[in-house]
C-alpha positions in Angstrom: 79.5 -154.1 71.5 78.9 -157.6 73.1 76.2 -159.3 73.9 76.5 -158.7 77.7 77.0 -154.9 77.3 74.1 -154.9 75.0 72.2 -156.3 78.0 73.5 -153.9 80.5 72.9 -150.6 78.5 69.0 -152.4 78.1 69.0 -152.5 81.5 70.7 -149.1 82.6 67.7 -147.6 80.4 64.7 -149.0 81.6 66.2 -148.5 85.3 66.2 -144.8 84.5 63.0 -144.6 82.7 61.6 -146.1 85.8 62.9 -143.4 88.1 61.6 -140.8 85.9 57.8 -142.5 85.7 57.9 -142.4 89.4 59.1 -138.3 89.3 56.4 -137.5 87.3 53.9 -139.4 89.3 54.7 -138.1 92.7 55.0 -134.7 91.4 51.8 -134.8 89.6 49.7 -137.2 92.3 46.9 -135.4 93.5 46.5 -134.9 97.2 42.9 -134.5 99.4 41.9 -132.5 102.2 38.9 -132.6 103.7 36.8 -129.5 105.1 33.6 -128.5 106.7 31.4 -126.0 104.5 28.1 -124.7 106.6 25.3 -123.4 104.6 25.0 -120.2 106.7 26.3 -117.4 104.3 29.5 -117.4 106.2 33.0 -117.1 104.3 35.2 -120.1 104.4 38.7 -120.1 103.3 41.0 -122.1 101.7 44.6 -122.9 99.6 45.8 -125.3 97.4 49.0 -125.4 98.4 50.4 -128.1 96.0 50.4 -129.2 92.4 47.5 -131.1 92.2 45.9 -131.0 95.0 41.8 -130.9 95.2 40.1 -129.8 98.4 36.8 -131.4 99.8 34.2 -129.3 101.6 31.7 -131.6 103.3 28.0 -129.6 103.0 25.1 -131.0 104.6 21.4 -129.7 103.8 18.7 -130.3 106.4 15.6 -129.9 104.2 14.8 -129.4 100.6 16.3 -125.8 99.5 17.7 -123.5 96.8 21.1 -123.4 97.6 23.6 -120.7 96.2 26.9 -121.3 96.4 29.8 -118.5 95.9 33.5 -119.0 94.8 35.9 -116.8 94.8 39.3 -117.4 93.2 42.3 -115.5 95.2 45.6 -115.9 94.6 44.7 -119.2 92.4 44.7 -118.3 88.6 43.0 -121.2 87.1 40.3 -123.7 89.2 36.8 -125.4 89.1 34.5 -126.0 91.8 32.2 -128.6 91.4 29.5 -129.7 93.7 29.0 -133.6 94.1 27.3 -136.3 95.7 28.1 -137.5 99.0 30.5 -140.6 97.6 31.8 -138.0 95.3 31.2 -139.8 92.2 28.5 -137.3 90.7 28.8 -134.2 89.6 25.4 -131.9 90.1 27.3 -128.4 89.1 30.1 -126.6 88.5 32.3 -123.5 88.0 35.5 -122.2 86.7 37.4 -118.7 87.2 40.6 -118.4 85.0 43.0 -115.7 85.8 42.5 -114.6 89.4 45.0 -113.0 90.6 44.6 -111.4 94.3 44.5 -108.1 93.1 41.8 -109.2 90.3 39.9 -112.3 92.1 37.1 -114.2 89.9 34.2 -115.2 91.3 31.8 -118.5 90.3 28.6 -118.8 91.8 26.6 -122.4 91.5 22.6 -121.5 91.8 20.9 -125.0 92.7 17.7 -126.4 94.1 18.8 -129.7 96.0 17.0 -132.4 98.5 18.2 -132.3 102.1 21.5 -134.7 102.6 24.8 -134.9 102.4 27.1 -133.1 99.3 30.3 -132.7 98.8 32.0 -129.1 97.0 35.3 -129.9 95.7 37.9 -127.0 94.7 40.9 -127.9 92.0 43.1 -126.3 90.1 42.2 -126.0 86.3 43.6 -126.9 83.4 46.3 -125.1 81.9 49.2 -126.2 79.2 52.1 -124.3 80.6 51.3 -123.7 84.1 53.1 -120.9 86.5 53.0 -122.1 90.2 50.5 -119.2 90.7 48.1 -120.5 88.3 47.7 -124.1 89.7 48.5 -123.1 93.5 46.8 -120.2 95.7 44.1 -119.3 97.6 40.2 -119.1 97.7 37.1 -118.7 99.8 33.7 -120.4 99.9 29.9 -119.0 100.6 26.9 -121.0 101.2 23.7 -120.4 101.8 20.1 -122.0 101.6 16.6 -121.0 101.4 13.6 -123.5 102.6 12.2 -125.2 98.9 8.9 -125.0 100.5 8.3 -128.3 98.5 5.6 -130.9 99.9 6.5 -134.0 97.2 7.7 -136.9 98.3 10.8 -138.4 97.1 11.8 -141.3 95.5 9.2 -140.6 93.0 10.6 -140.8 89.6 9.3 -144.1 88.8 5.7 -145.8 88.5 6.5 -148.0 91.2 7.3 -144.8 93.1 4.9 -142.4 92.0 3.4 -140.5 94.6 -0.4 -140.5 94.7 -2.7 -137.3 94.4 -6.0 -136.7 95.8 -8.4 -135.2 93.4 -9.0 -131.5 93.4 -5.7 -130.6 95.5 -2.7 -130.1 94.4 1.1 -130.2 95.3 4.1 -128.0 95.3 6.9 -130.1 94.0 10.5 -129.5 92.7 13.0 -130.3 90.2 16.6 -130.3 91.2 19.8 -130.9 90.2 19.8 -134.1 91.4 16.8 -135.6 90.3 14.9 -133.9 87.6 12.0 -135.9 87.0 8.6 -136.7 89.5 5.8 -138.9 88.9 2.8 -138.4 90.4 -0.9 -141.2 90.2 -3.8 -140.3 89.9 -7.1 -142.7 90.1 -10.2 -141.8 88.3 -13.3 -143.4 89.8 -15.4 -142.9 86.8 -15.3 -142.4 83.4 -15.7 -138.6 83.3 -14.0 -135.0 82.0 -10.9 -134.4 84.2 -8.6 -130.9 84.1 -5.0 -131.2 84.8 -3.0 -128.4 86.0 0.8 -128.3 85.9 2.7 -124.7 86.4 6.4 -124.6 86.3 8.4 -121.5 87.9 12.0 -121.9 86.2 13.6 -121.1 82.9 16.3 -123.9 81.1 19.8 -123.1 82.5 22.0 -125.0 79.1 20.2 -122.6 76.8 21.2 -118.9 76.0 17.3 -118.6 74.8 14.2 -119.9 76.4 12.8 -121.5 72.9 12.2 -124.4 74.5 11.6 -123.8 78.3 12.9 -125.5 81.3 10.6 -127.9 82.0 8.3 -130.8 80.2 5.1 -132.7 81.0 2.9 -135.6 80.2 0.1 -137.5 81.0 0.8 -141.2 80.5 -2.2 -144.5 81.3 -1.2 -147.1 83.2 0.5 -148.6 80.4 3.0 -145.7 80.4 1.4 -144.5 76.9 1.3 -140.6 76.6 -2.2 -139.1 76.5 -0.9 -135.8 75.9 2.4 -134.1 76.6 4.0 -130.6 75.9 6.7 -130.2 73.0 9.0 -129.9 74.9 11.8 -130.8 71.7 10.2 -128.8 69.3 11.4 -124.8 69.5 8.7 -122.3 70.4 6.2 -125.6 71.0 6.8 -125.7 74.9 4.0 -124.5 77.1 6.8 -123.3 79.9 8.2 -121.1 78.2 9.4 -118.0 79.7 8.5 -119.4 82.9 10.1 -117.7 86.1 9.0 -117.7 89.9 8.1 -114.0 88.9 6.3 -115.4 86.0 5.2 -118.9 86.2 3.5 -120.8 83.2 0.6 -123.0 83.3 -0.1 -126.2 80.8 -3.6 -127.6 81.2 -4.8 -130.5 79.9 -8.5 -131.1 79.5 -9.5 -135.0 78.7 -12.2 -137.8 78.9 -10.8 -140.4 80.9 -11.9 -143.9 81.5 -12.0 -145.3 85.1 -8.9 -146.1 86.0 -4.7 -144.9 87.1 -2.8 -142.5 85.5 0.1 -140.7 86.0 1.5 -137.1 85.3 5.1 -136.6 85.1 7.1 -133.5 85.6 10.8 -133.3 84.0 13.4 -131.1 84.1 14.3 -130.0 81.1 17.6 -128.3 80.0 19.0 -127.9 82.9 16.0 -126.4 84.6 15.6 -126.5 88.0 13.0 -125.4 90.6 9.9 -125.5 91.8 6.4 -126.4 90.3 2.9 -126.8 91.4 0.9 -129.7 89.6 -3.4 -130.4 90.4 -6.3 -132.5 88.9 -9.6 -131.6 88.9 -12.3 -134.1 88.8 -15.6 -135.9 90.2 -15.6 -137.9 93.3 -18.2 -140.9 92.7 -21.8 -139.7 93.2 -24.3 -141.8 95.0 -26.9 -141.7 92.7 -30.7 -141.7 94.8 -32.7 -144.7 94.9 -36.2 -144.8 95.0 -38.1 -147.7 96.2 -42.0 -147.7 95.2 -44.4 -147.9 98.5 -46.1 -151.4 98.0 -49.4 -152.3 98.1 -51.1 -153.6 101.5 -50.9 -157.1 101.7 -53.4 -159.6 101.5 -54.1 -162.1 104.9 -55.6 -165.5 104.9 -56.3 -168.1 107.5 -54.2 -171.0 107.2 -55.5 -173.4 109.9 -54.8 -173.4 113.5 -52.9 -169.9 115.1 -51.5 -169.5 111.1 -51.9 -166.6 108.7 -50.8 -166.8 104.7 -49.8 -163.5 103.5 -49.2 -162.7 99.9 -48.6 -159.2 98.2 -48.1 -158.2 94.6 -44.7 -158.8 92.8 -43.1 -155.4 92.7 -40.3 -155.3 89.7 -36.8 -154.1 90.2 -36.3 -154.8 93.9 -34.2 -157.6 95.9 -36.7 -158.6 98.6 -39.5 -157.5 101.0 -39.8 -157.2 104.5 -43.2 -157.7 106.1 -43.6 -156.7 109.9 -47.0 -158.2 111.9 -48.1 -157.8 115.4 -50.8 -157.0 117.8 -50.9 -153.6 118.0 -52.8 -151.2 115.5 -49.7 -148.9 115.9 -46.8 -152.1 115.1 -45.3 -151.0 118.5 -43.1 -154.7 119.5 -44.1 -155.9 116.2 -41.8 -158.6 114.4 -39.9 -159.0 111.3 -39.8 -161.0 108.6 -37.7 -160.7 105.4 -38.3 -162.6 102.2 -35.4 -162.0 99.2 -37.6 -164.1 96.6 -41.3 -164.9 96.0 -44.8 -163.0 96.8 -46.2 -165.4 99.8 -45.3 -166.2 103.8 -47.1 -168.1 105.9 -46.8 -167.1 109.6 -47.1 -169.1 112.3 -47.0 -169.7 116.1 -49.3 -166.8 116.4 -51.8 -166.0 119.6 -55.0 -167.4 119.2 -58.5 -165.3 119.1 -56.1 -162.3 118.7 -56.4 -159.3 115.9 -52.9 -159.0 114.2 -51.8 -156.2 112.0 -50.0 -156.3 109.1 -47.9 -154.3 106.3 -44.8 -154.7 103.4 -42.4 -152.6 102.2 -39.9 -153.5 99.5 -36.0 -153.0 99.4 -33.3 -153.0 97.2 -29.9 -153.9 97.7 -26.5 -151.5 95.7 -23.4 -153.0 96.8 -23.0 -153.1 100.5 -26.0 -151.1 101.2 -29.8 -151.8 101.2 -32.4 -148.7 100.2 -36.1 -149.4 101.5 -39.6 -148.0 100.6 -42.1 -147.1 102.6 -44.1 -149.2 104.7 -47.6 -150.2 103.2 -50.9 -149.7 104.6 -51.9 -152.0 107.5 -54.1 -155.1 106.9 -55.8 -157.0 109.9 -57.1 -160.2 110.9 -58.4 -162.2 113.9 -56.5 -165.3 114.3 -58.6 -168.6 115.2 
């Protein structure tokens, strides 16, 4: 054969490969449809009418809820349905039902708690080696329907940055879903002092034939993010949800001497499980501890020359100041004030001449922003020259 007929037999074959790459394709290529799905427990139809076609049903939650969805395989002998994100790009559960047949129809049913937004439910045909047309093409229906989570966390919160704060002796009812299956919560302890923790989880694993491990874990972490204490939640028999249900929830309690300071208790999902928990600290709000102020002595008065009087008192240890108050009346109705923060002598002056004043001390002492006083002394007199 020559060289040019060599060429042209090349050619010939890679021309007819090329046509049967693009038979292949288009009979494989997968096409989309696009759908409404309401979450009101009302059947939906729906066929895939082609080889490789997947169907989109566009479900939108308006609050937090337990949603339970229901497939139903018809006339189409092998599918999944998977519910997504809204961009489609993550899978939160799914479902398959292989050999429906009209007369037999198989049913799927995805059980989820969610957060309110936008997902997407897609139906496909399964996999199968040797597919008949009616195991790859056929009809289904779709049921949705939602119950209120009855959830009061706050969501993003499954990061420090994010945590939600708690207020001391109340708690939260929070939940774990299948889109997010872990919550931080911080906590601020005013003062070093015993705190109890309270975390109660009402949902089994859903991965796990058995509930050795339970379907949920917790810790209490520092500021640092170092675990205080934790449940074992990788060690068989060692979780303290085990067995937990919203029938039969389970409570891990955490007792512990805590510094002043922030902390953070974390509540995770845990194979696959998926509901609601309730999560409380107990603890002591910062006491005002009483102050007592000793009444002073009565001060001592002195002449000090023309309309001037010298008062002194005895140094009373422990306090920030004194305040003495002088006037003209035996019962200090109008008197005047004068405070002194160091020292045991004042001298007033500018004072009425020939008359009697009156005077007394207390002492005070200052605690932060505040200022705690003692009772007033007994009066001393004297007639100014």
């Amino acid at each position: 054969m020559k060289a040019y007929e060599k060429q042209s037999v090349r050619w010939l074959m890679f021309t007819l490969l090329a046509v049967l790459a693009m038979y292949f394709l288009a009979a494989g290529r997968a096409s989309a449809q696009d759908y409404t799905l309401e979450p009101n427990g009302n059947w939906v139809n729906g066929e895939i009418a082609e080889k490789g076609e997947a169907n989109w049903h566009k479900l939108t939650l308006p609050i937090d809820a337990h949603l339970v969805l229901t497939y139903q395989a018809e006339g189409l002998g092998y599918s999944d349905v998977s519910l997504m994100n809204e961009d489609k790009a993550i899978s939160i559960g799914t479902g398959s039902c292989k050999g429906a047949t009209a007369k037999n129809p198989k049913s799927a049913v995805l059980d989820l708690w969610l957060e309110a937004g936008v997902y997407q439910v897609k139906v496909a045909a399964g996999f199968v080696a040797f597919p008949k047309p009616e195991d790859i093409t056929g009809t289904y229906r779709l049921n949705a329907k939602y119950t209120p989570a009855g959830n009061k966390d706050r969501e993003p919160n499954n990061v420090i940055e994010t945590a939600m704060p708690l207020e001391m002796n109340k708690g939260i009812t929070g939940m774990i879903s299948g889109a997010d299956n872990v919550d931080l919560y911080r906590i601020t302890v005013p003062y070093k002092q015993d705190v109890e923790i309270n975390v109660t989880v009402m949902f089994p694993p859903r991965t796990l034939r058995d509930d050795s491990y339970g379907g949920a874990m917790s810790a209490l972490w520092d500021a640092n993010m170092k675990a205080l204490k934790e449940t074992a939640g990788n060690i068989p028999g060692g979780n303290a949800f085990r067995g937990a249900t919203e029938s039969s929830p389970k409570t891990w309690t955490v007792k512990e001497n805590l510094a002043a300071g922030t902390y953070y208790i974390k509540v995770e999902g845990f194979n696959g499980g998926q509901g609601r928990y309730n999560v409380s600290w107990k603890g002591e709000k910062q006491k005002e501890t009483a102050v007592t102020v000793k009444k002073m002595s009565k001060p001592k008065l002195k002449r000090a020359g023309s309309r001037k009087l010298k008062v002194s008192w005895k140094k009373q240890k422990g306090v920030s100041g004194y305040q003495i108050q002088y006037g003209t009346k035996s019962n200090m109705k109008g008197a005047k004030k004068k405070t002194v923060n160091s020292g045991t002598k004042l001298t007033l002056s500018r004072l009425k001449k020939g008359k009697t004043y009156y005077v007394r001390i207390c002492a005070f002492l200052k605690k932060g922003t505040k200022k705690y006083y003692g009772k007033w002394s007994a009066v001393s007199k004297i007639k100014v020259k």
